[in-house]
C-alpha positions in Angstrom: 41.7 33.3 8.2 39.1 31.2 6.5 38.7 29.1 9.5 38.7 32.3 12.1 35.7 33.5 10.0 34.3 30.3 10.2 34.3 30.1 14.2 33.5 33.7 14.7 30.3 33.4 12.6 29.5 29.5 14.3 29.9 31.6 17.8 27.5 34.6 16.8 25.5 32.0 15.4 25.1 30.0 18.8 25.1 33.3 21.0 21.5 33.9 19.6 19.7 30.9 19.4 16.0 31.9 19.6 16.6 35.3 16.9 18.5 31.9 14.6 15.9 29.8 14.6 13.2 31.8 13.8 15.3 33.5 11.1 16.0 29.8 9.9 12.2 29.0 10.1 11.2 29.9 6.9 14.1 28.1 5.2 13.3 24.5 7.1 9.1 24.8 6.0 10.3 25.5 2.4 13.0 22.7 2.6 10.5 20.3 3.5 8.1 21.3 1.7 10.4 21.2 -1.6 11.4 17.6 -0.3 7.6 16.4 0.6 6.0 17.2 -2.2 8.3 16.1 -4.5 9.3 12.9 -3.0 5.5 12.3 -2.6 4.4 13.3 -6.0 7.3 10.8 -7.7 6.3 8.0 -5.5 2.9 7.7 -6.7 3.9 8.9 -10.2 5.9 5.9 -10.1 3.3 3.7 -8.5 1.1 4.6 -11.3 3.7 4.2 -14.2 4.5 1.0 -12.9 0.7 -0.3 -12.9 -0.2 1.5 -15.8 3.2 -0.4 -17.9 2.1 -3.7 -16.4 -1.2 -2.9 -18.0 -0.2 -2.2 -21.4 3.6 -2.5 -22.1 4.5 -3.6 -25.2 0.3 -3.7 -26.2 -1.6 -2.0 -28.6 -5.6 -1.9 -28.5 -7.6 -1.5 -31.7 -11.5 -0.3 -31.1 -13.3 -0.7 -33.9 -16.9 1.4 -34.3 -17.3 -0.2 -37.7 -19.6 1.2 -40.8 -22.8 0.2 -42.1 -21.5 -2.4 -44.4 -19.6 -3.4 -41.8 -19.6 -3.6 -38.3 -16.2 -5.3 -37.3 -13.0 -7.3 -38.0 -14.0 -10.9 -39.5 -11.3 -13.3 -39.4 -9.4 -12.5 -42.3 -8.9 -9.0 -41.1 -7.3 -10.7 -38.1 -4.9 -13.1 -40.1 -4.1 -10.3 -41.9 -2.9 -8.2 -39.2 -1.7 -11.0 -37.0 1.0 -11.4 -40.3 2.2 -8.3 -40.0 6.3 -7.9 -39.1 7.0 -7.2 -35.0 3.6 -8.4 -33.9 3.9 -11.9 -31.8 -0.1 -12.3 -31.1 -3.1 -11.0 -31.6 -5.8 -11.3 -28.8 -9.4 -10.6 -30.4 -11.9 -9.8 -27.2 -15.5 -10.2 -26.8 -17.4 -8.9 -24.0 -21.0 -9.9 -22.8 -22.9 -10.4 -19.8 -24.7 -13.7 -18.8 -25.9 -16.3 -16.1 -24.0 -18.6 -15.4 -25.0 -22.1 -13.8 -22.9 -25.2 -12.5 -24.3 -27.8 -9.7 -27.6 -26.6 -9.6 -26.5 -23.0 -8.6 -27.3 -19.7 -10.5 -24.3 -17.0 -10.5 -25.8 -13.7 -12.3 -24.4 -10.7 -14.3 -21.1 -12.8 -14.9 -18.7 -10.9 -16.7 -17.8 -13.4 -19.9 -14.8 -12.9 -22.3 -13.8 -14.0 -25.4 -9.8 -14.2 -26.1 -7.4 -16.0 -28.1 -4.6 -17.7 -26.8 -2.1 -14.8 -26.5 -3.8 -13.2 -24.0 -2.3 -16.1 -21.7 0.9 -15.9 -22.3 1.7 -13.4 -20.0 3.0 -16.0 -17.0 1.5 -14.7 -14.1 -1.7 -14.7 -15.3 -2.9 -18.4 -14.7 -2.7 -19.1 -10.8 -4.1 -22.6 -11.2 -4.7 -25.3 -14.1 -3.7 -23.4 -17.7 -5.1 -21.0 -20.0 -6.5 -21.5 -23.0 -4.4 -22.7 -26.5 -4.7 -22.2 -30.7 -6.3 -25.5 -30.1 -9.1 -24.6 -28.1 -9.0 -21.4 -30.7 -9.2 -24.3 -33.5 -11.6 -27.2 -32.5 -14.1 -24.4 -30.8 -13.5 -26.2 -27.7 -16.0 -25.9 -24.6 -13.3 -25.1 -21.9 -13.0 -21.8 -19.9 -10.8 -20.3 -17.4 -12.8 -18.9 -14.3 -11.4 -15.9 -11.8 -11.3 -16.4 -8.1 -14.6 -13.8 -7.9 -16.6 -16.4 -9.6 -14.9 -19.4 -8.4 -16.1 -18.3 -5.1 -19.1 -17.6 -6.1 -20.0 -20.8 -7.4 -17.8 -23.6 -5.8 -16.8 -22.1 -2.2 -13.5 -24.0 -0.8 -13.3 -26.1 -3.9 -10.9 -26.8 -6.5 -12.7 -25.7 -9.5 -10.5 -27.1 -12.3 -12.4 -29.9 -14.1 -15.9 -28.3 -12.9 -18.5 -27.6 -15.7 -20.1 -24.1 -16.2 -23.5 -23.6 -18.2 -23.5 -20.9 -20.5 -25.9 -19.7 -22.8 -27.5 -23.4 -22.1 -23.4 -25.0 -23.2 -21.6 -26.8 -20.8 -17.8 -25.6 -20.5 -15.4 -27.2 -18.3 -12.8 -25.1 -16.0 -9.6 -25.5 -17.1 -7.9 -23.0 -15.3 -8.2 -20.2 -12.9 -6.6 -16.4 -13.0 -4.4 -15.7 -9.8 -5.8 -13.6 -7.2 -2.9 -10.8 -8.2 -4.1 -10.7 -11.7 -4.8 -7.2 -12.7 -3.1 -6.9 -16.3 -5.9 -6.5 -18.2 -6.7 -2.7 -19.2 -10.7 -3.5 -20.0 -11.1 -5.6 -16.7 -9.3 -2.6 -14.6 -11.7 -0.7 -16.0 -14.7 -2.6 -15.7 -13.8 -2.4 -12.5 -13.4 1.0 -11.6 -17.2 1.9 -12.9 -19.0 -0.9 -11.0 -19.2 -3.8 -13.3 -17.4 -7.4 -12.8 -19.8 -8.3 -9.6 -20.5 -11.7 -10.6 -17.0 -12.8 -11.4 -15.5 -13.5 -14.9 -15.3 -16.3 -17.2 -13.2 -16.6 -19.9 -13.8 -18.8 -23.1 -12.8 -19.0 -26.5 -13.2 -16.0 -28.6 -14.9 -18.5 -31.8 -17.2 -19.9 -29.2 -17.9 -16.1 -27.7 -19.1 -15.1 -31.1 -21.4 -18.2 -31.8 -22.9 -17.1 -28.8 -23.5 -13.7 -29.5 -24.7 -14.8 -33.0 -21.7 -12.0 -34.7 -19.1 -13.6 -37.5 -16.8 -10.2 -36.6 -15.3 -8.8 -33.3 -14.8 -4.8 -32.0 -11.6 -4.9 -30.1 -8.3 -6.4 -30.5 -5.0 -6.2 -28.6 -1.9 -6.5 -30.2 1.4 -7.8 -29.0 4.6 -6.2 -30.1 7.5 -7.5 -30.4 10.0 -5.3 -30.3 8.9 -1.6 -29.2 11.2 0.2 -30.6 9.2 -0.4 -33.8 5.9 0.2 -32.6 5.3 3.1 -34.3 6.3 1.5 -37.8 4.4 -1.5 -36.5 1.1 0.9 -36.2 1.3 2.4 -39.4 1.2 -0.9 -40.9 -1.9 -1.7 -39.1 -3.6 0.7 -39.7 -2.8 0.0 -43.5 -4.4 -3.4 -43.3 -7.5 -0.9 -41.2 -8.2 1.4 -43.8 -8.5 -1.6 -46.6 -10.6 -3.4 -44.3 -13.3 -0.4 -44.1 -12.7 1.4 -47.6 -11.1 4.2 -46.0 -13.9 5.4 -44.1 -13.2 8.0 -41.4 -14.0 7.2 -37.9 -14.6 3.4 -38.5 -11.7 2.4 -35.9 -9.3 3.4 -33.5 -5.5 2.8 -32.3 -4.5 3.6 -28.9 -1.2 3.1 -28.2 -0.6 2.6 -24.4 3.3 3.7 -24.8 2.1 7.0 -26.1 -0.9 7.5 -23.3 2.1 6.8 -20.5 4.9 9.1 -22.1 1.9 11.7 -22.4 1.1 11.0 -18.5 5.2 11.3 -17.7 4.9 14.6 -19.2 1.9 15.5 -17.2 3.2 14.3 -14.0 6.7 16.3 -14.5 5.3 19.7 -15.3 3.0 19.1 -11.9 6.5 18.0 -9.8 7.8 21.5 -11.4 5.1 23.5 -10.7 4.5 22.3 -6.8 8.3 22.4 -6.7 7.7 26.6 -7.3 5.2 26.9 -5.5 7.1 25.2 -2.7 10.4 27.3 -3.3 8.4 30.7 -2.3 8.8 30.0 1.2 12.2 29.6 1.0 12.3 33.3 -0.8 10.2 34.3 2.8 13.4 32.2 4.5 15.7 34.6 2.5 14.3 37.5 3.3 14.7 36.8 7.2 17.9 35.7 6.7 18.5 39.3 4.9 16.7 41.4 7.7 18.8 39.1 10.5 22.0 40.0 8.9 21.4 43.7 8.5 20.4 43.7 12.4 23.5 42.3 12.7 25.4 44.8 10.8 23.7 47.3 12.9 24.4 45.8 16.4 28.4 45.0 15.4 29.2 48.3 14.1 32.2 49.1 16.3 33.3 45.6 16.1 33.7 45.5 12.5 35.6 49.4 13.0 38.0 48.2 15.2 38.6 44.9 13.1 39.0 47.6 10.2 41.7 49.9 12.5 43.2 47.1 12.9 44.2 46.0 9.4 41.0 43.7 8.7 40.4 44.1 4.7 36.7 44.5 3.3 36.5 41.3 1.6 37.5 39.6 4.8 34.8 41.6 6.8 32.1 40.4 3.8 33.5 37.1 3.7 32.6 36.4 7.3 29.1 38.0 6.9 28.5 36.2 4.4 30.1 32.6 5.4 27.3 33.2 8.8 24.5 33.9 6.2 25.4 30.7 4.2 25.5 29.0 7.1 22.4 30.4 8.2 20.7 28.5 5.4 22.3 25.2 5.2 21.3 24.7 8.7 17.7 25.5 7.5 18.3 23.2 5.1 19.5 20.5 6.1 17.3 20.3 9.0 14.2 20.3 6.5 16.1 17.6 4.4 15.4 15.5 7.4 11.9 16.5 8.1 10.9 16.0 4.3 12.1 12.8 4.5 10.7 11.6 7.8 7.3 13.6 6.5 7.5 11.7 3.5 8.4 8.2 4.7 4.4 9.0 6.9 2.6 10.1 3.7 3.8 7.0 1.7 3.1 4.9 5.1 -0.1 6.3 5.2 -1.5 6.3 1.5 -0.1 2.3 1.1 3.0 3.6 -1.1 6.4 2.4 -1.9 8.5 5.3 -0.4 11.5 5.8 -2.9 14.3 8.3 -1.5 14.1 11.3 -4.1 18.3 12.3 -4.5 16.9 14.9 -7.0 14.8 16.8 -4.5 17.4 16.9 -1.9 20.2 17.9 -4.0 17.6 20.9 -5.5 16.7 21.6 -2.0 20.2 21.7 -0.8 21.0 24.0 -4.0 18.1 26.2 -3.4 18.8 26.0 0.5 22.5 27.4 -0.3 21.7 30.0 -3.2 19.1 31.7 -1.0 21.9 32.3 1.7 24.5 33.8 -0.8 22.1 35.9 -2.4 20.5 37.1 0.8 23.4 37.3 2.8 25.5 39.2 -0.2 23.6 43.1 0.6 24.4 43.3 4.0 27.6 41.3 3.4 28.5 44.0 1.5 27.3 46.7 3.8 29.8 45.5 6.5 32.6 46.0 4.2 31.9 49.5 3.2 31.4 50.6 6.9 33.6 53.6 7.4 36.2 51.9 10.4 35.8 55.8 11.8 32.0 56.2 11.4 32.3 52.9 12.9 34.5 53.5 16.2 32.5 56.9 16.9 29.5 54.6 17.9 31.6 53.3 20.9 
């Protein structure tokens, strides 16, 4: 009998094609709008996470605003710290502006850094020659390591390593040069986001950085941890050896834990999926509603059929059952043909915006479900209409 309801509702189904597919209509646009958006919201939520964990996984950044006795970390703060338990290096950073000169050629507003040697020892960030060592930390040496900006801003289709740079009226020599996919570090990203970083970058050894600047402490630190499972133990001790360092002043430094900042964006990014999700599903509550007003049009135009399948012997819960197996079916049609335009819609947006497209087997499975429930619940009032019909109410209408 199951299968006779199934080809009897498949028949009125295809016996009505235009009155089907508009009724379907409003299921396929909130289908693929469910699909779309979600799809497209995880893609670059993922795109984002992904840069974002490149730029600070396993990194914590100390700012340090200082008091009046004291403006920053000297280096005895930074031994300190750099002892601490599940911290592997400690990258002190100073930032400056200056000209730079090599060969008789003037390079202006160069972006110049000062960082230890565990800022290189991320692999990929040295695309030629080597980074800079505890050694060059040690002996002060004059080496640097240039960026590709500079590089060709100063020696155009040259190799630059062994090349000497002038800066601050000191000659340092080019030991190495960052890769052109180098974008790991969170103060360059943002440098270049407002504007700055025109002239290129050099980067030498933070002891020499601060002999230029004429300062015996530094204002921001990165630390590397170990193991991250620890990192917020890891913090607390820091910011032990912190508030010794500045008396316990309030407001003399800051800890920003990158871990925290991405599980705080996660958060942000699901309650948006969520919320365009709902706003999405509305127009599969429009779908429902056609589907609804299709089916009691139907009720209406079969009236003496479903009498004389009732004088015949038909029960009521096989009259509801069919009416409501074609309303189900009503809606998975809908739905899956929007599964397939979501996707297909989606694969174009991530085309077009330059992003990874990643196939979202949450959306389509919540789409499917939505897709489904709509045509139960819809289809279940004049489902049960049909069943009540009196058989001779019904045959009178002949």
């Amino acid at each position: 009998m199951l299968k006779e309801c199934l080809r009897m509702s498949w028949q009125n189904i295809k016996g009505n094609k235009m009155r089907t597919f508009l009724t379907t209509l409003g299921i396929i646009i909130g289908v693929t709008a469910i699909i779309t958006l979600i799809t497209t919201v995880e893609g670059a939520t993922n795109e984002i996470t992904s840069q974002f964990t490149a730029l600070g996984a396993g990194k914590v950044n100390v700012s340090v605003s200082g008091t009046p006795l004291k403006r920053g970390l000297t280096e005895d703060d930074i031994q300190r710290i750099s002892r601490i338990d599940n911290i592997s290096g400690v990258d002190p950073s100073v930032s400056f502006k200056q000209h730079v000169a090599s060969e008789g050629t003037l390079c202006e507003d160069v972006s110049i850094e000062g960082r230890s040697a565990a800022y290189f020892t991320d692999a990929g960030l040295i695309g030629k020659g080597r980074g800079l060592t505890e050694m060059d930390m040690d002996r002060y040496s004059h080496v640097c390591v240039i960026d590709t900006e500079l590089n060709a801003n100063l020696f155009p289709n040259e190799d630059p390593i062994g090349k000497e740079l002038v800066i601050s009226g000191i000659s340092y020599r080019i030991v190495g040069m960052l890769s052109d996919e180098n974008d790991n570090d969170v103060m360059r990203a943002m440098s270049l986001m407002t504007g700055g970083n025109s002239g290129g970058l050099a980067i030498i050894p933070y002891p020499s950085a601060l002999r230029i600047t004429g300062s015996n402490s530094v204002n921001s630190l990165t630390l590397y941890i170990q193991d991250t499972a620890f990192t917020d133990d890891t913090i607390s001790d820091v910011e032990e050896v912190l508030n010794a360092a500045f008396n316990y002043r309030d407001n003399a430094w800051q800890i920003i834990n990158l871990d925290s900042l991405l599980d705080t964006m996660n958060t942000m990014t699901g309650m948006m999926t969520t919320m365009l999700a709902g706003i999405a599903s509305i127009a599969l509550l429009v779908g429902g509603i056609g589907i609804m007003n299709m089916m009691l049009v139907s009720v209406s135009e079969r009236t003496t059929e479903i009498g004389l399948r009732k004088a015949l012997g038909a029960k009521p819960s096989l009259i509801q059952t069919q009416f409501l197996i074609e309303s189900v079916m009503l809606s998975l049609m809908g739905g899956l043909i929007g599964i397939v335009l979501g996707i297909i819609l989606s694969m174009l947006i991530a085309g077009w915006i330059g992003m990874t497209f990643t196939l979202s087997t949450g959306a389509i499975a919540l789409a499917f479900t939505f897709s489904a429930t709509v045509g139960i619940l819809f289809g279940w009032a004049p489902a049960r209409k049909a069943s009540r019909l009196n058989p001779i109410d019904a045959l009178r209408s002949m």
